[in-house]
C-alpha positions, 0 to 999 in steps of 0.5 A, spaced: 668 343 167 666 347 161 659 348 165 664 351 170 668 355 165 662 358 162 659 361 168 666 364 170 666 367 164 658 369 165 660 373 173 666 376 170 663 379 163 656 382 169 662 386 172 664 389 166 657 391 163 655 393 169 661 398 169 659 400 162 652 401 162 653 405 168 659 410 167 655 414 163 649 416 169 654 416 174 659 420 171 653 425 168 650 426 175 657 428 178 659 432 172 652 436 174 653 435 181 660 438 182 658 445 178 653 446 182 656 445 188 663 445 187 663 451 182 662 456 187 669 453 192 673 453 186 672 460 183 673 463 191 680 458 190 682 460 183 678 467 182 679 470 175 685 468 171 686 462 174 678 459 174 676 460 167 680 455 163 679 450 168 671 452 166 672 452 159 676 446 159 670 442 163 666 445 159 669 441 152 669 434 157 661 435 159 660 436 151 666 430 148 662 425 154 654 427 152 657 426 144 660 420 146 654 416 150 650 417 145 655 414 139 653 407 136 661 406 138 666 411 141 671 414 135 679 414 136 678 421 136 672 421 142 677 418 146 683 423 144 679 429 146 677 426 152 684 424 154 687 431 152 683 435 156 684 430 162 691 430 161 691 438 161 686 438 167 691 433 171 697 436 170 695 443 171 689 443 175 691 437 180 688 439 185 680 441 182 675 436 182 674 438 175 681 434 174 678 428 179 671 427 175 676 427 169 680 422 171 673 417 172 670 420 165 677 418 162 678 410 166 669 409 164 672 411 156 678 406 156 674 401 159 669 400 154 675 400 150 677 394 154 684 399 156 684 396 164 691 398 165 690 405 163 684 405 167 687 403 173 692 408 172 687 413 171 684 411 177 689 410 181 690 418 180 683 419 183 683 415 189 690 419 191 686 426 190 680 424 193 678 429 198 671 428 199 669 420 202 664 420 197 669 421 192 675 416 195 668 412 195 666 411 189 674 411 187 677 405 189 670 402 187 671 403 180 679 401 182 677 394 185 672 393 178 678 394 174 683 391 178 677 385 178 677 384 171 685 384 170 685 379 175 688 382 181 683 380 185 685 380 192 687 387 191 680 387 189 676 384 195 681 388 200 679 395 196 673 393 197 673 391 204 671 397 208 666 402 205 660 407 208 654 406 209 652 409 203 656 405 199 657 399 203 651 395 198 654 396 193 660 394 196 659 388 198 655 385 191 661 387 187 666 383 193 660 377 191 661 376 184 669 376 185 668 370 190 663 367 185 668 367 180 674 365 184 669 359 187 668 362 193 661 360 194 660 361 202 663 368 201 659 369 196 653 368 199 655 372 205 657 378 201 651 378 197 647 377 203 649 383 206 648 388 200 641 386 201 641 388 207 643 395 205 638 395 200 633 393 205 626 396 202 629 397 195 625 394 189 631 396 184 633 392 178 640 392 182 637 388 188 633 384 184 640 381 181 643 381 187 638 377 191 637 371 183 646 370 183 643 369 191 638 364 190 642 361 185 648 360 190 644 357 195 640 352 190 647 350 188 646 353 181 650 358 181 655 354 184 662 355 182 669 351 183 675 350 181 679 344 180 
């Protein structure tokens, strides 16, 4: 039994540090991203007087971010810079994507803090102001992490239910781990062989891990039940 419990514990932590090493780079790459291709719809939405503070205050949240992901550990007065401009942007800018990319920068922080419940809310936020399917996408991955490591795991699955073709491997690996910690072995194996199957052709450290909890699970050792 506490072969079993250690191997839970071991799948539920894999969530979370993956969740914590990527937050950063994916959030990096959408910063960078969305001022390129964002930038120029928002000025023609805001024009003048209405844009510049919203860019002022992005601004403060690509730089609160960079400082934090370089820190041995985040400081109380990291997250509270981050958590005031999100605030701001949310409540006067709801309907930017800079308020959206916010809203993910702020559930990343409270989540390597261990805050899940203001991560969720957090998120919850951006899947109901998601406008690209890209964005909803990424959203409610994040969402279904969170609601994982809370242990609302059926919420979870059905979140993660129903994806893209571009999200749809990672997806599927995330439903894999879930039904590895609740025990679901056979679930587990056909989620982790459909990720694999969208990550056809891939040589990644992410494929790569997927196709080992596979292995194990086929062998029986990653096999996980419960009593």
């Amino acid at each position: 039994m506490s072969d079993i419990r250690s191997e839970e514990q071991e799948q539920l932590e894999a969530i979370k540090y993956w969740f914590k090493q990527n937050a950063f780079a994916i959030l990096g790459a959408l910063l960078v991203a969305s001022g390129i291709f964002y930038g120029p719809d928002l000025y023609k939405s805001y024009k003048n007087s209405k844009i510049w503070p919203v860019s002022d205050m992005y601004t403060e949240l690509n730089a609160a971010l960079s400082q934090a992901s370089v820190a041995p550990e985040i400081t109380e007065q990291q997250m509270s810079v981050v958590r005031e401009l999100t605030d701001s942007l949310v409540q006067n800018y709801p309907d930017t994507h800079y308020a959206f990319l916010a809203s993910l920068a702020d559930a990343g922080l409270n989540v390597q803090q261990g805050n899940y419940s203001i991560a969720k809310e957090r998120l919850e936020w951006a899947v109901q102001q998601a406008e690209a399917v890209a964005d909803l996408q990424l959203a409610n991955y994040r969402l279904a992490l969170v609601e994982a490591q809370l242990g609302e795991t059926d919420a979870a699955l059905d979140r993660l239910s129903g994806a893209n073709p571009q999200f749809a491997p990672l997806y599927a690996a995330a439903r894999g781990d879930i039904c590895a910690t609740l025990g679901q072995r056979d679930q587990a194996i056909s989620a982790y062989e459909e990720a694999l199957v969208g990550m056809a052709g891939e040589n990644s450290v992410q494929s790569n891990t997927v196709q080992l909890k596979l292995n194990g699970l086929r062998t029986g050792a990653g096999a996980i039940t419960q009593e």
